[in-house]
C-alpha positions as CSV (number, residue, x, y, z in Angstrom):
1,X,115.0,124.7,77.7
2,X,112.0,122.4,76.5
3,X,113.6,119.4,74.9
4,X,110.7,117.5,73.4
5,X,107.5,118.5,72.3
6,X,105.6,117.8,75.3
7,X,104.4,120.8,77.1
8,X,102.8,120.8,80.5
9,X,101.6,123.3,83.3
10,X,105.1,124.0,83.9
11,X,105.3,124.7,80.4
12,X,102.3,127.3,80.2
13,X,103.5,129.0,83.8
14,X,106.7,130.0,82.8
15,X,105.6,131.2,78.9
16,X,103.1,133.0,80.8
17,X,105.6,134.9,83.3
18,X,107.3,135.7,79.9
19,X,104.9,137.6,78.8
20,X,104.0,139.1,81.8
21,X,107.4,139.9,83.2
22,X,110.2,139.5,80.4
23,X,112.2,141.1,82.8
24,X,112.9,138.5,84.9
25,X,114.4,135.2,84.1
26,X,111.5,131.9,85.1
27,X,113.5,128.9,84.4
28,X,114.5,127.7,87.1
29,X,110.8,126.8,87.2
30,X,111.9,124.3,85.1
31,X,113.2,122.3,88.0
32,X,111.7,123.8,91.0
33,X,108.2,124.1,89.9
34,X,108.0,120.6,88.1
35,X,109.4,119.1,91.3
36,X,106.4,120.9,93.3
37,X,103.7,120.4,91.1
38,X,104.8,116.5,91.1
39,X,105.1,116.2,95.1
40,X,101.7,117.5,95.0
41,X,100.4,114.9,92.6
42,X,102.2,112.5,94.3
43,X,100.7,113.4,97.5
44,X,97.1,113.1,96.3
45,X,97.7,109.7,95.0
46,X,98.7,108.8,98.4
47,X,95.9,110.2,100.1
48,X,93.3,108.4,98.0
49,X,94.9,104.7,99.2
50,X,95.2,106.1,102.4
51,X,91.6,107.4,102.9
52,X,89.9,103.9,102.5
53,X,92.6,102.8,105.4
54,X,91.1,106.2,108.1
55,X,94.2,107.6,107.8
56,X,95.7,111.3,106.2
57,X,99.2,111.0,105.0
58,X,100.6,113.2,108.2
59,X,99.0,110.2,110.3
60,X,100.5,107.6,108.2
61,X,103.9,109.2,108.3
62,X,103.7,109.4,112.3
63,X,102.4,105.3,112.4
64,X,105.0,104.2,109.7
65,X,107.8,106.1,111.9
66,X,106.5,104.2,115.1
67,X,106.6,100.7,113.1
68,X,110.0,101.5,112.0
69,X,111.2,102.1,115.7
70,X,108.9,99.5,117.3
71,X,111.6,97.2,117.5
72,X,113.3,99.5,120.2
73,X,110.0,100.7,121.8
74,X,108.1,103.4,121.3
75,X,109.3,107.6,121.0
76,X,109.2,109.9,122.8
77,X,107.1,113.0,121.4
78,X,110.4,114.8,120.8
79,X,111.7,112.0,119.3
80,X,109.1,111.6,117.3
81,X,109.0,115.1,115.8
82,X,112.2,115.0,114.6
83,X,112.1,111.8,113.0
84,X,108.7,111.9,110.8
85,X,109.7,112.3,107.2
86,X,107.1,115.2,106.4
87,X,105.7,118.5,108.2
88,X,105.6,118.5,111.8
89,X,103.1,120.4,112.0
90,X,100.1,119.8,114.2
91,X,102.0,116.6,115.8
92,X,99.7,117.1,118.9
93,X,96.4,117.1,117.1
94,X,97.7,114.2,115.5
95,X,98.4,112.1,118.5
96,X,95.4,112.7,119.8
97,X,93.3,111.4,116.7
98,X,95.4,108.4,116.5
99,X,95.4,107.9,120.5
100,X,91.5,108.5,120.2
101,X,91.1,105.5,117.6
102,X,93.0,103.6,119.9
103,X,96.0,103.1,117.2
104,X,98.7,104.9,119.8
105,X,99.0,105.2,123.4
106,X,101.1,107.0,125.5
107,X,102.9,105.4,128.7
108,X,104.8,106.7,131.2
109,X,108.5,106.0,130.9
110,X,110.2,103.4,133.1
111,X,112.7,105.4,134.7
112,X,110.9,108.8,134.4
113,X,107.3,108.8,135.3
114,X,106.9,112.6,134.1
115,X,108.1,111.7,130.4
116,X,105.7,110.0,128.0
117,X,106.2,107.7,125.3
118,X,104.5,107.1,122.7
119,X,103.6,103.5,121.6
120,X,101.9,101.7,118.6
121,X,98.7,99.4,119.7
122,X,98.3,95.9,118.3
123,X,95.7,97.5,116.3
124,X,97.9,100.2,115.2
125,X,100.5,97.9,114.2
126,X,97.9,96.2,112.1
127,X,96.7,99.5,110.6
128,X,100.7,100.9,109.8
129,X,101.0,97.4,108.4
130,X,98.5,96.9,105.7
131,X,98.9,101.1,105.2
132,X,102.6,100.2,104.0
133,X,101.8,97.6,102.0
134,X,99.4,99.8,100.4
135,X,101.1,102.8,100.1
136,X,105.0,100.9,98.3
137,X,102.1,99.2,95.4
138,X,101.2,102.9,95.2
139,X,104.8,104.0,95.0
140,X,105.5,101.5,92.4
141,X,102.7,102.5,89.8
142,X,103.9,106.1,90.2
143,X,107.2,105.1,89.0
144,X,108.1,106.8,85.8
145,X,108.1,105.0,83.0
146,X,112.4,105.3,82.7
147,X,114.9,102.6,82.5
148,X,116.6,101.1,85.4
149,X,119.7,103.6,84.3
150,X,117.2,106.2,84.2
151,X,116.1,105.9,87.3
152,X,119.4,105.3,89.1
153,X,120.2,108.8,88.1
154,X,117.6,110.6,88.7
155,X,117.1,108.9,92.3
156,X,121.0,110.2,92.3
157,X,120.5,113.9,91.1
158,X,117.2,114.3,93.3
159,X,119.7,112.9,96.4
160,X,122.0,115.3,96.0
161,X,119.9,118.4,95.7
162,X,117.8,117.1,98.8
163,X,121.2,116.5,100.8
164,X,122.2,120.2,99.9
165,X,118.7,121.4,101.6
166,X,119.6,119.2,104.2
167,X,122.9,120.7,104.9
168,X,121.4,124.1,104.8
169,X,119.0,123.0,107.2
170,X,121.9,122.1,109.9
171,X,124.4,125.2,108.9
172,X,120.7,127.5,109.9
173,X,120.3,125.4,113.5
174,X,122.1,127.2,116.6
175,X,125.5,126.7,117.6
176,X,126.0,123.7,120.1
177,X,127.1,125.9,122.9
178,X,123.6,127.4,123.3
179,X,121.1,126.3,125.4
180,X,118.7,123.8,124.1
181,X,115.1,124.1,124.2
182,X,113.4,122.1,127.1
183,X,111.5,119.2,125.8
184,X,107.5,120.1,125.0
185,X,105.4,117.5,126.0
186,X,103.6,116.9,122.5
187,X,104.4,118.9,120.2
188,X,107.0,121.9,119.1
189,X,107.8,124.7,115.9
190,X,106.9,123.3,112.5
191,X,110.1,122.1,110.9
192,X,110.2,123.6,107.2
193,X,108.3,120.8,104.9
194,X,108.8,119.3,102.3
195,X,105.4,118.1,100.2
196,X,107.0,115.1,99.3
197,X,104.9,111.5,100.9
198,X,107.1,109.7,103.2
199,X,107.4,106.1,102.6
């Protein structure tokens, strides 16, 4: 399946399972482990312009989905877990580090003082804001080096295979007609994640 003479890790793991196991049939490592190995990469390159900024990647993706919202207010914690980009996982802890250096807050909602809602400070709009700007240069020099056409369809193969995981992901959820689970008040099940950075 190697169509240039490059090799890389991907390369040396599947020759490897070859030789190990020529029973079975590694390439659709190809694809699958290329795409993880990248996201990973990907993801270290965000942490390191993240870390001068105080912040971890599953804190940026929480501030940067507050900013997005703040022009309708804050979230609610619910809301808020199911509208971050990446893991959900350890949304309380989260909160509290980010309420702690005083870039959140929660209130009490207007019409219900037993829900909470979660708010950006000024200083965590400050924070989200130069973490953005930051983070899209970032983006940009991790660009591939591929022509616009290139690009286009990649961005359009990689949207379709991420669409069908996200159509998977709502044919597994429980039928309407159940019950839904009552609210938490910060946090709830990890959602399956994707190692991708959110942007």
């Amino acid at each position: 399946m190697q169509t240039d003479a490059l090799r890389d890790v991907v390369d040396e793991l599947i020759a490897a399972w070859q030789r190990a196991r020529p029973d079975l049939d590694p390439s659709p490592l190809h694809l699958v482990g290329r795409v993880l190995v990248l996201a990973q990469r990907l993801e270290e390159s965000v942490a390191a312009v993240l870390a001068p900024l105080g912040l971890t990647l599953g804190q940026f993706d929480i501030l940067a989905t507050l900013r997005r919202h703040s022009p309708q207010g804050g979230l609610t914690p619910t809301e808020l877990l199911h509208s971050v980009v990446l893991s959900s996982g350890g949304m309380t802890a989260r909160l509290d580090r980010l309420a702690a250096a005083g870039l959140i807050e929660r209130r009490a909602a207007a019409d219900d003082r037993r829900k909470v809602i979660i708010h950006l400070t000024p200083q965590g709009q400050e924070v989200i804001d130069a973490a953005i700007a930051a983070r899209l240069a970032e983006a940009r020099q991790a660009l591939p080096p591929l022509t616009p056409r290139e690009q286009e369809l990649l961005i359009t193969l990689l949207r379709r295979w991420l669409t069908l995981f996200e159509q998977r992901r709502l044919e597994q959820r429980p039928p309407s007609s159940q019950a839904a689970p009552r609210e938490p008040p910060y946090t709830s099940s990890p959602r399956p994640s994707f190692p991708t950075p959110a942007g």
